[in-house]
C-alpha positions in Angstrom: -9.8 10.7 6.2 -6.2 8.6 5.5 -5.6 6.3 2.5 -4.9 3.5 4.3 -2.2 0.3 3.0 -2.9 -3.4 4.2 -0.4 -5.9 3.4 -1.1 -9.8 3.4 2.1 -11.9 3.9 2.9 -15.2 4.9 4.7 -14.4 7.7 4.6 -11.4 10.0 6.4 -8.3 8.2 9.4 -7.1 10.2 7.2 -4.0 12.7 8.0 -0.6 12.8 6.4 2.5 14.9 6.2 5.6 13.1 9.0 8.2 13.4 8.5 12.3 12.5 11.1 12.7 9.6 12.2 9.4 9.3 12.5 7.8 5.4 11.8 3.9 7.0 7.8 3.0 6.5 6.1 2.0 9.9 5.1 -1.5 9.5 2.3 -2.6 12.6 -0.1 -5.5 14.1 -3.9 -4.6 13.3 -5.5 -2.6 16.1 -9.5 -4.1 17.1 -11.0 -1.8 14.8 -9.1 -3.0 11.8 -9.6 -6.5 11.9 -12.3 -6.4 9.2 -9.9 -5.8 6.7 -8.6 -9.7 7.5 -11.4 -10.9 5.5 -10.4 -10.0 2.2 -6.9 -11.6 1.8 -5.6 -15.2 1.2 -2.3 -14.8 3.0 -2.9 -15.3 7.1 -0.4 -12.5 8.0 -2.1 -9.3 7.5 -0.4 -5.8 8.9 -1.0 -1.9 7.8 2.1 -0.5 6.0 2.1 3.5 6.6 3.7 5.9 4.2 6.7 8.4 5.9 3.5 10.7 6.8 2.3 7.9 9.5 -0.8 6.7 7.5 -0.6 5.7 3.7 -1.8 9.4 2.4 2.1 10.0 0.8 1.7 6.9 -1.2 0.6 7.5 -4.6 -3.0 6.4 -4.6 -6.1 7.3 -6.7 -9.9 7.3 -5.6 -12.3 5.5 -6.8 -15.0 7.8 -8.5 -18.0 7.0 -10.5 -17.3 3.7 -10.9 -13.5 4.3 -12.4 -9.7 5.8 -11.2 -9.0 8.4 -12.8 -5.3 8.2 -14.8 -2.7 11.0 -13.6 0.3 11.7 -15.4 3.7 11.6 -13.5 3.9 15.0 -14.9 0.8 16.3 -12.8 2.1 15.8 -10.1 4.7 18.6 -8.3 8.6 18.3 -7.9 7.7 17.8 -3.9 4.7 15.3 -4.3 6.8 13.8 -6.9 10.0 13.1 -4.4 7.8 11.8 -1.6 5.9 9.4 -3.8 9.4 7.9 -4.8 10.7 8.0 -1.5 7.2 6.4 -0.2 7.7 3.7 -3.1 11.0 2.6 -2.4 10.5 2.3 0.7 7.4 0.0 0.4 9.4 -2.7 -2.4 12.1 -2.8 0.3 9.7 -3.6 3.0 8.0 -6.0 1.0 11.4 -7.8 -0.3 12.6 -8.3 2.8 10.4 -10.6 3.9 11.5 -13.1 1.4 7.4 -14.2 0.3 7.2 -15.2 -3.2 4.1 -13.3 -3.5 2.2 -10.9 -1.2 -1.3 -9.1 -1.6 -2.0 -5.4 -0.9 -5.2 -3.7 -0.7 -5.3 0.4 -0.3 -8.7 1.7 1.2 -10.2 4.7 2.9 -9.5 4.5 7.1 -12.4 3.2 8.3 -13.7 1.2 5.3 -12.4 -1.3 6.2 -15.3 -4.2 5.3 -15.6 -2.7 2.0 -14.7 -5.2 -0.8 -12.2 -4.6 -3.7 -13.1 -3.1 -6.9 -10.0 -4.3 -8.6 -7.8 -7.0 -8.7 -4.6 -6.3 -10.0 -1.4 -8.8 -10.4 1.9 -6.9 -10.8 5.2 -7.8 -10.2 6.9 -5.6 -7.5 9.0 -3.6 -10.1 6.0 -1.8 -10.8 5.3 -0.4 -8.0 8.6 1.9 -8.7 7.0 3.4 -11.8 6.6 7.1 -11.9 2.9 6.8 -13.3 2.3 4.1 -10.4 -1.0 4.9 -8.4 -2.6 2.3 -5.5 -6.2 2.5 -6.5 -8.9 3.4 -3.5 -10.4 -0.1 -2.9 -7.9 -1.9 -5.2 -6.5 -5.1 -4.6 -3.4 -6.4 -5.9 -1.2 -9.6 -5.7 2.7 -9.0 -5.7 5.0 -11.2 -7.4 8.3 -10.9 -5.5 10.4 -12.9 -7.9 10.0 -11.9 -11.7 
């Protein structure tokens, strides 16, 4: 099972098939069995963001266990892990910038869940996502502030 990124926008993210070895994010329309996910965001633009693996696994991300995320030190994490996750970060505030919203939401799940409501609702500005110690959390939900 992939960890999976949705992204709510105003309008449509630029889209983007998935390339072996490429750095740029694939960026693509809801397939039939995704569009459960719609329900849960604000914004009427809603597309999956994958990670340079094809799904979202190489973003950072954190499941959701007995009730709470664990917290995982930057330092826990290997040299290689560590490279894709910034890689896989950078890529994503890029994506997200260019589309010039002021704000944008994101919600990380499990493939599949994709009727299951958040268990956390975040606001962050989109510098944070470039934090070393930066996880998504499974089944977390957060609103983006493009402009600080």
């Amino acid at each position: 099972m992939c960890f999976q990124l949705y992204a709510a926008t105003m309008k449509p993210l630029s889209r983007k098939k998935w390339e072996l070895g490429s750095s740029d994010l694939p960026v693509e329309s809801l397939s039939e069995r995704e569009v459960a996910i719609k329900s849960h965001f604000s914004n009427p633009e809603v597309q999956f963001i994958g990670s340079t693996s094809g799904c979202g696994c190489d973003f950072p991300n954190i499941m959701f266990q007995g009730g709470d995320w664990p917290f995982i030190e930057d330092s826990e994490v290997d040299e290689e892990q560590s490279a894709s996750n910034r890689v896989n970060r950078e890529g994503l505030v890029n994506v997200l910038r260019a589309n010039g919203d002021s704000a944008i939401e994101l919600y990380g799940i499990w493939d599949g869940d994709f009727d299951k409501a958040p268990e956390a609702f975040e606001e962050i500005s989109l510098e944070t996502i470039l934090k070393p110690d930066f996880r998504f959390k499974e089944r977390g939900f957060y609103r983006v502030r493009l402009n600080s």
